[in-house]
Backbone of each chain as ProteinMPNN parsed JSONL, in Angstrom:
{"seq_chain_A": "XXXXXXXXXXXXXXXXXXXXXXXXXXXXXXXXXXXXXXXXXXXXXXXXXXXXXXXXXXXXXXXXXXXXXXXXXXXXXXXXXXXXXXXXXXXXXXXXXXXXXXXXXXXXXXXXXXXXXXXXXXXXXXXXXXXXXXXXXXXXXXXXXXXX", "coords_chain_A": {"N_chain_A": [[53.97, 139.059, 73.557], [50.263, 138.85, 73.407], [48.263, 136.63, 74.936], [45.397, 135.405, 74.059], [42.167, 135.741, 76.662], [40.326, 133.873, 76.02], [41.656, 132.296, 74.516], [43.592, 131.115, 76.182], [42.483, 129.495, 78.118], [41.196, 127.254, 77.288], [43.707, 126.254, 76.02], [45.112, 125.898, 78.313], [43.428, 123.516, 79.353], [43.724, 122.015, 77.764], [46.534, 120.728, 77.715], [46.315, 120.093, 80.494], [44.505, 117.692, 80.493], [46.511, 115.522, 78.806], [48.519, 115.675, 80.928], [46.741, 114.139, 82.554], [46.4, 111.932, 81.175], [43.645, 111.198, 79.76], [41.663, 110.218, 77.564], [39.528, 110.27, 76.549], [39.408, 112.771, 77.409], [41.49, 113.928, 76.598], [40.81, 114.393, 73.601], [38.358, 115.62, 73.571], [39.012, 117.853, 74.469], [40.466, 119.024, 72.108], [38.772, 119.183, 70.4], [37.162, 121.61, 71.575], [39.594, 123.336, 71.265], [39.439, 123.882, 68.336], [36.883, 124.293, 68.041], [36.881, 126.996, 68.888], [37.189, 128.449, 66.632], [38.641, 129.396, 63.154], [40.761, 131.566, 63.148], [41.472, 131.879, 66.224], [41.412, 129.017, 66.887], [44.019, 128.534, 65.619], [45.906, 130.28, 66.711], [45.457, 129.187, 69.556], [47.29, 126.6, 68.988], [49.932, 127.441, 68.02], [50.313, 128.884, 70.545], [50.436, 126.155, 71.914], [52.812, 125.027, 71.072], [54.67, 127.113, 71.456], [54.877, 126.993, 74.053], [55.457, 124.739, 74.36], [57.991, 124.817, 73.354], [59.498, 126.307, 74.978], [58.842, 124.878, 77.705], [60.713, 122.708, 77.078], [63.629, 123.887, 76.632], [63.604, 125.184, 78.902], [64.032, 123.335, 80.879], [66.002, 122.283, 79.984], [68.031, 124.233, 80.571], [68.153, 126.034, 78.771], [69.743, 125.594, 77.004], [70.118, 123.991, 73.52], [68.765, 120.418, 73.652], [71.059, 117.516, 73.52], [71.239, 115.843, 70.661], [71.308, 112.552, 71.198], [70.075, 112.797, 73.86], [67.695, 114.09, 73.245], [66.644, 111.317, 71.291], [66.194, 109.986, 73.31], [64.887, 110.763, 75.344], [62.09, 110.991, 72.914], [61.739, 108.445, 72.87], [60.968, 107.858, 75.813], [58.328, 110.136, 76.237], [56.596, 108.842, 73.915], [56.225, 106.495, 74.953], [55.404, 106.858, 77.832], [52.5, 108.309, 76.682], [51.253, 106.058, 75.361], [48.919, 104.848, 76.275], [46.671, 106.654, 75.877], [47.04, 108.146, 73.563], [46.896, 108.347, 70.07], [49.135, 108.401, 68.007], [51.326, 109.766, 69.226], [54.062, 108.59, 68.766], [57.24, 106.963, 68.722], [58.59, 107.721, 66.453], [57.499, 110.162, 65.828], [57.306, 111.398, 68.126], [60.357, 111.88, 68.34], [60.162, 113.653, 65.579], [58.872, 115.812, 66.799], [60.367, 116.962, 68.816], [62.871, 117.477, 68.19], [62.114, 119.097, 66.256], [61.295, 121.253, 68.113], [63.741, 121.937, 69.546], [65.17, 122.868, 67.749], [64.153, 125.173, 66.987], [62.428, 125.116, 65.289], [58.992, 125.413, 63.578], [57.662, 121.881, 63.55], [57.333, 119.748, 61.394], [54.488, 118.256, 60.545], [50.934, 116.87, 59.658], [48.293, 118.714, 60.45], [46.266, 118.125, 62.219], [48.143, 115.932, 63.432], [49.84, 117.619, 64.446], [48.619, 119.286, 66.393], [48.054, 117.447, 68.315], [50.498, 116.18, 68.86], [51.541, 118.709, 70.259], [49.809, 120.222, 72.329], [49.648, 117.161, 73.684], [52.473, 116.256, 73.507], [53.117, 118.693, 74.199], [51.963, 118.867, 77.419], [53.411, 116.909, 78.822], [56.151, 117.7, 78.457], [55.946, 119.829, 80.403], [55.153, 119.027, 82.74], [56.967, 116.516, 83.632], [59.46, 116.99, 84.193], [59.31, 117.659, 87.498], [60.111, 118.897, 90.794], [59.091, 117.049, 93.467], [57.35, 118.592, 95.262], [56.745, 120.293, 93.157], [54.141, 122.14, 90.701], [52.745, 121.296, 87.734], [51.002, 123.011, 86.466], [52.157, 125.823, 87.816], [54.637, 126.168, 86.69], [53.576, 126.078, 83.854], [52.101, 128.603, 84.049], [54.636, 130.125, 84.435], [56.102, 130.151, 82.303], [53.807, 131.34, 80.218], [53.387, 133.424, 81.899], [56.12, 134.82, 81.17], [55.797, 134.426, 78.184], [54.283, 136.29, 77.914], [55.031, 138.847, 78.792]], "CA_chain_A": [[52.855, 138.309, 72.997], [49.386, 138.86, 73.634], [47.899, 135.668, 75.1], [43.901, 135.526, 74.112], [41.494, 135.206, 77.323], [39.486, 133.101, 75.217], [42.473, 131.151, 73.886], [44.022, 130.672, 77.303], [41.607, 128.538, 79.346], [41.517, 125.984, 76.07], [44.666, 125.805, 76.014], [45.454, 124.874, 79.648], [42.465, 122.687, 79.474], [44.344, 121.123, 76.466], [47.27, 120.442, 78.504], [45.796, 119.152, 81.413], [44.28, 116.579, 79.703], [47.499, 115.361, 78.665], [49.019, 115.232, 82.045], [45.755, 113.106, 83.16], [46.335, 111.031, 80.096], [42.456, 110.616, 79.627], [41.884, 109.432, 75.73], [38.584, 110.728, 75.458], [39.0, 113.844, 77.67], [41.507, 114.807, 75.326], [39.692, 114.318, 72.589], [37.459, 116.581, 73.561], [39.972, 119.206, 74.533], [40.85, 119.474, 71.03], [37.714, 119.662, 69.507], [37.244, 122.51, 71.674], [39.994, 124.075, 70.176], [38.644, 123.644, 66.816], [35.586, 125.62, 68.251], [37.287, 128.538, 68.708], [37.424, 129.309, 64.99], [40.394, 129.575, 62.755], [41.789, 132.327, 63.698], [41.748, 131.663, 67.396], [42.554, 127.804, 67.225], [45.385, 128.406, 65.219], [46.377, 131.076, 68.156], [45.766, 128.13, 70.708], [48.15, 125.979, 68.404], [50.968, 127.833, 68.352], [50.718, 129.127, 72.025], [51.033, 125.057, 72.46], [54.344, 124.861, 70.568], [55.805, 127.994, 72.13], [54.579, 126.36, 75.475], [56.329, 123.235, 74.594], [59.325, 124.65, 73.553], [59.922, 126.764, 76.238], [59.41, 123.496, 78.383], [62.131, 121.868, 76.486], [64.368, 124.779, 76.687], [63.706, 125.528, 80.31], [64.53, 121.727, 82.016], [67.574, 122.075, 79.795], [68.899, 125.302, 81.17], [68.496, 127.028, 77.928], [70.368, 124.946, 75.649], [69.538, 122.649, 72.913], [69.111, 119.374, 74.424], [71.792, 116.762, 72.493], [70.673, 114.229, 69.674], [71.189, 111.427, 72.093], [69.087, 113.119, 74.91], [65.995, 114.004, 72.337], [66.136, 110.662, 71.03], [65.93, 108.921, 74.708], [62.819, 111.757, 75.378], [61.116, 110.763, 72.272], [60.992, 107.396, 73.677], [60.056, 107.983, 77.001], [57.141, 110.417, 75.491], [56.081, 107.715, 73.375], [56.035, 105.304, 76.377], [54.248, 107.601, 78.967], [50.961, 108.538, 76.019], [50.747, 105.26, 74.4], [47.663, 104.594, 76.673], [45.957, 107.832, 75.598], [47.216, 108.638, 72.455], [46.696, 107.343, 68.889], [49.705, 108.937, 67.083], [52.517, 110.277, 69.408], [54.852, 107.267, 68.195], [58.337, 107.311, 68.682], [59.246, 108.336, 65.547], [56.689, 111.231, 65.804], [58.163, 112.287, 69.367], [61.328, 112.682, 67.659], [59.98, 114.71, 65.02], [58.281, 117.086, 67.327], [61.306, 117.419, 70.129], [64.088, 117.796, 67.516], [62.236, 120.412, 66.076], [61.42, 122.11, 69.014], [65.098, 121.951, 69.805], [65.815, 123.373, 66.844], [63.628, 126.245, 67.141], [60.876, 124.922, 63.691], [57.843, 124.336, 63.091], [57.057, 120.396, 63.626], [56.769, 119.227, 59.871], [53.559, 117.498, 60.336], [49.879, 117.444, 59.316], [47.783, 119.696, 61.398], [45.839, 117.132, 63.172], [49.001, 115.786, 64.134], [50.747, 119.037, 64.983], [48.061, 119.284, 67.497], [47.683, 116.083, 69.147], [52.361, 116.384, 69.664], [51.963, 119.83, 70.453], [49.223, 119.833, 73.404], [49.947, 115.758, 74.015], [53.82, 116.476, 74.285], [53.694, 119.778, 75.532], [51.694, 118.495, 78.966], [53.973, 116.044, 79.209], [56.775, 118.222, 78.972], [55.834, 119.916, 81.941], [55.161, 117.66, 83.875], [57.612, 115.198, 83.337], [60.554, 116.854, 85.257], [59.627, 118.911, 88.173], [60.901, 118.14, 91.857], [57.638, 116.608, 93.92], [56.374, 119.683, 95.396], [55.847, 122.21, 92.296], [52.894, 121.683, 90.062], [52.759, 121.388, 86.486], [50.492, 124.633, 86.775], [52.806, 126.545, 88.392], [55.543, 125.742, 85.738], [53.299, 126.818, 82.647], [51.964, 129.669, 84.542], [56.027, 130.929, 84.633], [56.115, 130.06, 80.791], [52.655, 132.299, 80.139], [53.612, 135.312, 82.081], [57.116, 134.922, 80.078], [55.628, 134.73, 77.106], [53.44, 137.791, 77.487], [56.249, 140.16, 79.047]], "C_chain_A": [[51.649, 138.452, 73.903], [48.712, 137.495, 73.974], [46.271, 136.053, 75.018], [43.078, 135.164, 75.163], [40.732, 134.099, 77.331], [39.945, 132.042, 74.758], [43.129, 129.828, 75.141], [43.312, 129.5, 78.207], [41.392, 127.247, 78.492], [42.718, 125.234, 76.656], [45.345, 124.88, 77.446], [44.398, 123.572, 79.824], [42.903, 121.375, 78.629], [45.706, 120.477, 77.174], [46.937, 119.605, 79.935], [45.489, 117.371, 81.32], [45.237, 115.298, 79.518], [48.111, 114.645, 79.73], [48.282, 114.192, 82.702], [45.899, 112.191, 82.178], [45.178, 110.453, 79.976], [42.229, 110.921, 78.452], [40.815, 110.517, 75.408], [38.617, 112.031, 76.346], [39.618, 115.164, 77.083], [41.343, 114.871, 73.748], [39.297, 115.581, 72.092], [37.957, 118.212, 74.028], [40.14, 119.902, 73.445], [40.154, 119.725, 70.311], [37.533, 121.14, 70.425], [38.265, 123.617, 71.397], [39.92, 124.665, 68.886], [37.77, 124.473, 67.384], [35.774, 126.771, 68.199], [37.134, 129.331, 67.648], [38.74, 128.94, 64.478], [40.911, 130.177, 63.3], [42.579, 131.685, 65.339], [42.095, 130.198, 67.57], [43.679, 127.861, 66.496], [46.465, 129.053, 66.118], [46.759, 129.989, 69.235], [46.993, 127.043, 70.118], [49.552, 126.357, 68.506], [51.238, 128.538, 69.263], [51.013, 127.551, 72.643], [52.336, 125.12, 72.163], [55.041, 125.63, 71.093], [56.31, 127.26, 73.539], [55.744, 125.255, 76.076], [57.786, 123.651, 74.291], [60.235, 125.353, 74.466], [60.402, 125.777, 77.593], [60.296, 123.158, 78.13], [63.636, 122.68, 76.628], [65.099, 124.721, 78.077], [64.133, 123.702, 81.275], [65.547, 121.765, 81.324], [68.321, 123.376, 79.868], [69.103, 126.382, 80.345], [69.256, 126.591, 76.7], [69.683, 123.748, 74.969], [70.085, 121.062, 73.387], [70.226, 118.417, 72.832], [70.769, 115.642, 72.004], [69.903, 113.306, 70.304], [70.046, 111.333, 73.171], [67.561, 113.492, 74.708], [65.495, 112.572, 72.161], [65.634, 109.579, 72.245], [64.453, 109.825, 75.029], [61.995, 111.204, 74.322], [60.661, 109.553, 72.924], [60.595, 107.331, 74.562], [58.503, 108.631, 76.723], [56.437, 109.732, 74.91], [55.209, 106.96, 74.187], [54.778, 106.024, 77.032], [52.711, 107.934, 77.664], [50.574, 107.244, 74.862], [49.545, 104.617, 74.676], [46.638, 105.771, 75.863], [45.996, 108.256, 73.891], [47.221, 107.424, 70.961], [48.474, 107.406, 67.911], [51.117, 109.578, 67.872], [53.783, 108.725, 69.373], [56.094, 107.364, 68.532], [59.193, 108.164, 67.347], [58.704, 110.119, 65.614], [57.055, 112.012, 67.254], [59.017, 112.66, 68.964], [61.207, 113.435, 66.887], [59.776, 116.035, 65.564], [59.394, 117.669, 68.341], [62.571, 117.915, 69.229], [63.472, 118.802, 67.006], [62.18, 121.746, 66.655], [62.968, 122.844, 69.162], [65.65, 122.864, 69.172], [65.576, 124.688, 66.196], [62.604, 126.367, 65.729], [60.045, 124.423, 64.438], [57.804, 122.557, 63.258], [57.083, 120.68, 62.209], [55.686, 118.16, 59.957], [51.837, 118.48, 59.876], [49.163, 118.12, 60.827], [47.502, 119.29, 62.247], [46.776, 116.845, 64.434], [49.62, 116.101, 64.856], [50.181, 118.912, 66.303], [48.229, 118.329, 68.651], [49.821, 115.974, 69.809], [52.334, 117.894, 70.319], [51.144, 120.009, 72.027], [49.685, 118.209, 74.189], [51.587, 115.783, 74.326], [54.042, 117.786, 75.034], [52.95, 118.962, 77.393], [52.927, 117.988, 79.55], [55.898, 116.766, 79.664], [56.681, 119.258, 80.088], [55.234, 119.825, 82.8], [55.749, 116.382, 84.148], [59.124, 115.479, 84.314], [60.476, 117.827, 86.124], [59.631, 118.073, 89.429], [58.909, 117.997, 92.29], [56.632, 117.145, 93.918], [55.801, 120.287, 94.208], [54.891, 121.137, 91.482], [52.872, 122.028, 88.904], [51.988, 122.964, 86.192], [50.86, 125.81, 86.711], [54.067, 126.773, 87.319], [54.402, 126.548, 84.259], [52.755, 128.087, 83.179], [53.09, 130.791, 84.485], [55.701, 131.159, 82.723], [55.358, 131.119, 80.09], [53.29, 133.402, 80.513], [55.165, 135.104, 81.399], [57.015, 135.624, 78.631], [54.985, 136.102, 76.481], [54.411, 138.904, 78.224], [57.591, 140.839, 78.231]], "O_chain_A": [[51.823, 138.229, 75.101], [48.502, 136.995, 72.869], [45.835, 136.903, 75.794], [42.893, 133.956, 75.011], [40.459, 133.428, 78.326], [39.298, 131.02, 74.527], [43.183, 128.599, 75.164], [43.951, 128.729, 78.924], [41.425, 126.174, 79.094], [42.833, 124.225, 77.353], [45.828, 123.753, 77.557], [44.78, 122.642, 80.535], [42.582, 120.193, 78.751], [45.677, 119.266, 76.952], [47.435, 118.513, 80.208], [45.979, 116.352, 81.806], [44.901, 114.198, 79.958], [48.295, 113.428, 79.725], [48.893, 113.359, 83.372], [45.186, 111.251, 82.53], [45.211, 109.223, 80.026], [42.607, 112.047, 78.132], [40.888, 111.367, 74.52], [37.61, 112.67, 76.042], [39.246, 116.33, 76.951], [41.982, 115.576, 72.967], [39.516, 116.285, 71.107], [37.404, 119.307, 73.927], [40.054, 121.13, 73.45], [40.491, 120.473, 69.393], [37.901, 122.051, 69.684], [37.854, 124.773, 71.297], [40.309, 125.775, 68.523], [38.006, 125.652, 67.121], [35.069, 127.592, 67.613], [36.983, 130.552, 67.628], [39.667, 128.382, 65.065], [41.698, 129.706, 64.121], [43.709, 131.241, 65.541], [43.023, 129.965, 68.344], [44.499, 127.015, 66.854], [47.595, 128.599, 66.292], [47.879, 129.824, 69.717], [47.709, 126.637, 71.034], [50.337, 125.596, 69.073], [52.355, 129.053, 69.205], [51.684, 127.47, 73.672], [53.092, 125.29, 73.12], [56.166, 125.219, 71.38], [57.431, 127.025, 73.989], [56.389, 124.985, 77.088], [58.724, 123.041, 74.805], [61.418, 125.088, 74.683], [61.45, 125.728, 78.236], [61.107, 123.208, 79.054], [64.677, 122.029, 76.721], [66.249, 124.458, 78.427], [64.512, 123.527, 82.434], [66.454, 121.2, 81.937], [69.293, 123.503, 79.123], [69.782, 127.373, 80.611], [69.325, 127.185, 75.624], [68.989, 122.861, 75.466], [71.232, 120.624, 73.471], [70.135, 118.627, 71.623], [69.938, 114.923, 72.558], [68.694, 113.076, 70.27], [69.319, 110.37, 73.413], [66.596, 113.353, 75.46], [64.379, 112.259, 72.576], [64.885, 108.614, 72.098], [63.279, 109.47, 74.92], [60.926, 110.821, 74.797], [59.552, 109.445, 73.448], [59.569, 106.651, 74.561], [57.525, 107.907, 76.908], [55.277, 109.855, 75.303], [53.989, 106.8, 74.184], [53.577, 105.839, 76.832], [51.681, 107.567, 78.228], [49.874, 107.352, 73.855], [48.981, 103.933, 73.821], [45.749, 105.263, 75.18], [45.029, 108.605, 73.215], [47.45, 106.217, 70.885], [48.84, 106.438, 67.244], [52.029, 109.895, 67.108], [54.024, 108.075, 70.39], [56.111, 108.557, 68.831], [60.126, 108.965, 67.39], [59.457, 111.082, 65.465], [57.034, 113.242, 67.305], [59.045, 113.89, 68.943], [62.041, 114.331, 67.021], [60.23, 117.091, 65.125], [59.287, 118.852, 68.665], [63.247, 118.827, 69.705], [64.16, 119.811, 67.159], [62.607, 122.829, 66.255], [63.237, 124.023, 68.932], [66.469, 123.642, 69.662], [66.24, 125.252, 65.327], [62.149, 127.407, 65.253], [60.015, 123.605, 65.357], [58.397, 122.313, 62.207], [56.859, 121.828, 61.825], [55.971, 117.093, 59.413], [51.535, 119.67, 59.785], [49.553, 117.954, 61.983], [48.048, 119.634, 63.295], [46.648, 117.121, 65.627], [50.076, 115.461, 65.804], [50.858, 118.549, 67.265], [48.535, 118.645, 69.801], [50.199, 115.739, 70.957], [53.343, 118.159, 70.972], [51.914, 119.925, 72.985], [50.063, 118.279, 75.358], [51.95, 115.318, 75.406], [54.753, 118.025, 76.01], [53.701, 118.652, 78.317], [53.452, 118.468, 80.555], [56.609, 116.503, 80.634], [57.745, 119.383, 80.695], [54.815, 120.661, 83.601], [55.236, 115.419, 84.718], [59.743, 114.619, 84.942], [61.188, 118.823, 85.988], [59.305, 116.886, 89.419], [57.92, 118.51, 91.766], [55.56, 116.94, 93.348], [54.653, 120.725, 94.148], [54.838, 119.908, 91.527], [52.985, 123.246, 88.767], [52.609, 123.905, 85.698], [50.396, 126.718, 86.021], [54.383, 127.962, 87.283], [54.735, 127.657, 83.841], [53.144, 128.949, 82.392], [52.837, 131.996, 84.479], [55.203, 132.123, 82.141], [56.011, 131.866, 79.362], [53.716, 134.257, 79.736], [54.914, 135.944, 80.535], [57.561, 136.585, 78.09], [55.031, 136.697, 75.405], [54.155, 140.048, 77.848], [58.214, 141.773, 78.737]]}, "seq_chain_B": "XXXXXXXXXXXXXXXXXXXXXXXXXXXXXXXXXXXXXXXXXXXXXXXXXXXXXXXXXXXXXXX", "coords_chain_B": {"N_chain_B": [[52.668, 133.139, 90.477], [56.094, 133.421, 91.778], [59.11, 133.209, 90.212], [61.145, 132.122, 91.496], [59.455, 130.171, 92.941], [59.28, 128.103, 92.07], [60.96, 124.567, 90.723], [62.802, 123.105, 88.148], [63.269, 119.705, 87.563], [64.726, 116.635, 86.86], [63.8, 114.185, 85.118], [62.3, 111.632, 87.061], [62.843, 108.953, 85.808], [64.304, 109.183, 83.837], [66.68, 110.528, 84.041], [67.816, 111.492, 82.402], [68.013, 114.6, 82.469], [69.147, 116.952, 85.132], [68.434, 119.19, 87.777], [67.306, 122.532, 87.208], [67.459, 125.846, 86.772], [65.436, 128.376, 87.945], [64.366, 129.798, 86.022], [62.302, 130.737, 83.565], [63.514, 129.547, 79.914], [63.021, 131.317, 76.866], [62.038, 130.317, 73.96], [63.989, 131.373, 70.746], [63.824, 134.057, 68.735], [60.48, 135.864, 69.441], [58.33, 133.854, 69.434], [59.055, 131.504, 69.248], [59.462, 127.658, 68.104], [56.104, 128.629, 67.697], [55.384, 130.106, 66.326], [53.851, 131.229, 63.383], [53.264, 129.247, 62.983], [51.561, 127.271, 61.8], [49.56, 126.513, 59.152], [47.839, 128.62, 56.511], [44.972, 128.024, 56.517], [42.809, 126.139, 57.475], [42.774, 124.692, 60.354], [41.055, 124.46, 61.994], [39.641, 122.38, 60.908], [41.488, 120.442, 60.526], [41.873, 119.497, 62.85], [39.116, 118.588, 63.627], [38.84, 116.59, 61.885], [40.882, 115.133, 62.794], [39.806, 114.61, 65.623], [37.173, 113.232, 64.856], [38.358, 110.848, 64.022], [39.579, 109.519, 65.964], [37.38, 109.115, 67.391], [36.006, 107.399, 66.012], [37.171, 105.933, 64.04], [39.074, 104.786, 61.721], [42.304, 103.5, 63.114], [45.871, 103.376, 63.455], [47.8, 102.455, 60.535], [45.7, 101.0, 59.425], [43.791, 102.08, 56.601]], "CA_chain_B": [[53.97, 132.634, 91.065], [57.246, 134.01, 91.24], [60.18, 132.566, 89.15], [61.775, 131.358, 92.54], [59.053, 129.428, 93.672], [59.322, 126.658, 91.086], [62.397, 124.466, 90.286], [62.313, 122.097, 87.201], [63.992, 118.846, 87.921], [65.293, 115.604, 86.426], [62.888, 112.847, 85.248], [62.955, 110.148, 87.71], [62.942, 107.941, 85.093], [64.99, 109.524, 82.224], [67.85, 111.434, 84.802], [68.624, 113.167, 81.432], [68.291, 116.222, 83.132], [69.68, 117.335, 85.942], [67.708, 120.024, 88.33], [67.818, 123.508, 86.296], [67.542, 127.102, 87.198], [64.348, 128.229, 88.12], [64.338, 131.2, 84.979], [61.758, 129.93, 81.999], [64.042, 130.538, 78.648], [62.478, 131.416, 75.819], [62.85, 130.013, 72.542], [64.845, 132.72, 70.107], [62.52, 134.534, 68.38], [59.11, 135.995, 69.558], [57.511, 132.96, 69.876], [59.687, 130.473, 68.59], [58.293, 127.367, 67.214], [54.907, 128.405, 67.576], [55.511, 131.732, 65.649], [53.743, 131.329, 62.182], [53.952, 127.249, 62.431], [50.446, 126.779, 61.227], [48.924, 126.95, 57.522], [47.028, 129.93, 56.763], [43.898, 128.05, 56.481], [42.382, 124.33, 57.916], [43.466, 124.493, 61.797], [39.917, 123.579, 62.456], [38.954, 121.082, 59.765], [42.163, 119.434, 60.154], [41.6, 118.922, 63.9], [37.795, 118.133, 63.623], [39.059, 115.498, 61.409], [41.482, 113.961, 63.915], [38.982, 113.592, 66.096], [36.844, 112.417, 64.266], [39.171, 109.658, 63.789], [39.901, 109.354, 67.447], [36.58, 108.681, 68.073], [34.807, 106.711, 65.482], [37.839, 105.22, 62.901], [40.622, 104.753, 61.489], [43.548, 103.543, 63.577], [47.263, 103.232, 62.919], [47.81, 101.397, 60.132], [44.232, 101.057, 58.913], [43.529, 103.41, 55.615]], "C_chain_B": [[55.309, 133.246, 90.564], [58.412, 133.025, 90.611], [61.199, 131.867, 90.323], [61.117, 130.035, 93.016], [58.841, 127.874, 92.9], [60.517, 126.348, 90.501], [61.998, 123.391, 89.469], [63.497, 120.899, 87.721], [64.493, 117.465, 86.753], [63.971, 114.8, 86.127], [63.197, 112.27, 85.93], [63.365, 109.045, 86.625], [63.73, 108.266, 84.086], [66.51, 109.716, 83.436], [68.576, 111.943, 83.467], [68.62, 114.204, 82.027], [68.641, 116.241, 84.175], [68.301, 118.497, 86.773], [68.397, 121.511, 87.434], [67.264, 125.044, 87.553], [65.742, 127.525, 87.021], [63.669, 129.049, 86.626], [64.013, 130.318, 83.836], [62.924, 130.515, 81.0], [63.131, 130.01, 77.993], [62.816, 130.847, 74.675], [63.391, 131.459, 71.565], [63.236, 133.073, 68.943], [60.923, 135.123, 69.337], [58.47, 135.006, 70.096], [58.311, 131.325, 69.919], [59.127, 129.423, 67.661], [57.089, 127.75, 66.827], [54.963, 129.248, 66.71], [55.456, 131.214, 63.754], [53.798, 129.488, 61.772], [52.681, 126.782, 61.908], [50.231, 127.29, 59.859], [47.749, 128.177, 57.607], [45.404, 129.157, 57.061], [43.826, 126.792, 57.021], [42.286, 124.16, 58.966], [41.995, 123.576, 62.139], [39.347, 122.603, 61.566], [39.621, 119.794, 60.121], [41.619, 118.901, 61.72], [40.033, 118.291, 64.203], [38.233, 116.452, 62.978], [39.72, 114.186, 62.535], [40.755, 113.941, 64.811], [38.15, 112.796, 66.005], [37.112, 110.551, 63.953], [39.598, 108.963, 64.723], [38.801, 108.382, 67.914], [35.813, 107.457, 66.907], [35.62, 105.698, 64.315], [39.25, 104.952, 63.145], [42.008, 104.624, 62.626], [45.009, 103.385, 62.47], [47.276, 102.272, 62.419], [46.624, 100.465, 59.111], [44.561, 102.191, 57.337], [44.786, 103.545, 54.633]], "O_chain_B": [[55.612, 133.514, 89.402], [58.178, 131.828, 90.777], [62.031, 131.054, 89.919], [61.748, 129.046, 93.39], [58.305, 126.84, 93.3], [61.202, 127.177, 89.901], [61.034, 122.702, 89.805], [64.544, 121.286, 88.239], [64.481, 117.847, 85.583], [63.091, 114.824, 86.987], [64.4, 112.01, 85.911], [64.341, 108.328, 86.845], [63.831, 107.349, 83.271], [67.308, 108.78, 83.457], [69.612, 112.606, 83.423], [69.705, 114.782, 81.972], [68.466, 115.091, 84.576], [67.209, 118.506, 86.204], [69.574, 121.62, 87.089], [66.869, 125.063, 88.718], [64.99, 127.061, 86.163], [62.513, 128.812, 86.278], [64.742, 129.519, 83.248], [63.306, 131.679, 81.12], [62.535, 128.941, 78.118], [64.006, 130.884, 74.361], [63.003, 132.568, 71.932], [62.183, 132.52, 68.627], [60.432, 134.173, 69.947], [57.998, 135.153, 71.224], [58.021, 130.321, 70.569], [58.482, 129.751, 66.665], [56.733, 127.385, 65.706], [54.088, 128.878, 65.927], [56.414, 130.944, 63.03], [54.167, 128.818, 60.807], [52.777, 125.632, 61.481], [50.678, 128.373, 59.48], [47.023, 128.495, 58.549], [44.662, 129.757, 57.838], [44.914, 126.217, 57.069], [41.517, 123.208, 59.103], [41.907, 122.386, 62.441], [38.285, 122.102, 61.935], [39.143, 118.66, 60.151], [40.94, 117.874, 61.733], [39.935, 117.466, 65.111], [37.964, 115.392, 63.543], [39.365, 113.064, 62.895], [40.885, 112.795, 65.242], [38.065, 111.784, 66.701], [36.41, 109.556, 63.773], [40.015, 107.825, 64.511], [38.951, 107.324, 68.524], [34.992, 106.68, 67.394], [34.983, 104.824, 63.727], [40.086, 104.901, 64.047], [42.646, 105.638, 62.909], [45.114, 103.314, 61.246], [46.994, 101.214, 62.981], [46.809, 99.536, 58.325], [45.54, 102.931, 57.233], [44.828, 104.456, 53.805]]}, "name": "protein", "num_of_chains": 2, "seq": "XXXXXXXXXXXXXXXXXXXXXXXXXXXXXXXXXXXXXXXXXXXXXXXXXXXXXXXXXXXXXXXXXXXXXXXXXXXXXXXXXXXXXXXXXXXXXXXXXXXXXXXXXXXXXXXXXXXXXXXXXXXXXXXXXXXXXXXXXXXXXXXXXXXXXXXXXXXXXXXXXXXXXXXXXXXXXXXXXXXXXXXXXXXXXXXXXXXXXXXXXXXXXXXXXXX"}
């Protein structure tokens, strides 16, 4: 996979965000996605979801995490962006982590897609790495992955 | 960074996970979810909208 120069610096910008859990800075993350165009925010869209499910993948060793262990993540997810976020809900964490899991599409509206897909991907990585490493450093592995 | 120099770990707060292997996997497929998960057309309308809504309306529950 070709990662877009153009798409790339969004996208981490879109993520960041996230991890800072600032309301209106991602906001404005996402409208700059939207700027891009169609083509290219729909690019930044589903380089989030790969992003995120790679995260989800990779803290579970490669296997699909169990039922039990999604539905305890949705709630924690929930928990940790209910300052920031309008819409990642519990029910709506579980939508987006079980489908990750499951290797779909999210079944939501677009908006939405976005706001679980950047808003839970950050969170998934950055939610389990030992002190030292840096959320950064972690999608940085993910990226050059995805493009090799 | 090399694939050594980062280890994913446990939530403190969840300990669902355990510490894992440093090696990103991929989802199956190409891309996995992301691969084709959007509608051909809207990406930017729909998201203009949600912010829109972020910033000036409609909460949960409202509408």
């Amino acid at each position: 996979v070709k990662i877009s120069n153009e798409v790339e610096p969004v996208v981490r910008e879109a993520f960041a965000t996230s991890v800072a859990g600032e309301r209106d800075r991602f906001t404005t993350a996402l409208e700059s996605v939207a700027a891009l165009g169609e083509d290219r925010a729909r690019e930044a869209l589903e380089l989030a979801l790969s992003v995120s499910s790679s995260a989800l993948l990779t803290v579970h060793r490669g296997a699909r995490p169990g039922d039990e262990q999604l539905a305890r993540l949705a709630g924690e997810l929930a928990d940790d962006a209910e300052d920031w976020s309008d819409d990642i809900t519990p029910a709506n964490a579980a939508m987006f982590l079980y489908a990750l899991a499951d290797g779909r599409a999210p079944a939501a509206e677009t908006g939405l897609l976005a706001e679980l897909a950047f808003g839970g991907g950050g969170w998934l990585l950055s939610s389990f790495l030992p002190g030292d490493a840096k959320w950064t450093a972690f999608l940085d592995q993910i990226l050059d992955s995805l493009e090799s | 960074m090399s694939a050594e120099t980062i280890g994913v770990a446990s939530a403190a707060t969840s300990g669902v996970w355990g510490v894992v292997s440093s090696v990103v996997h991929l989802p199956p497929g190409a891309v996995g979810a992301g691969a084709g998960a959007i509608g051909v057309l809207g990406t930017v309308q729909a998201i203009k909208a949600w912010a829109q809504t972020r910033r000036y309306g409609r909460k949960k529950g409202e509408q």
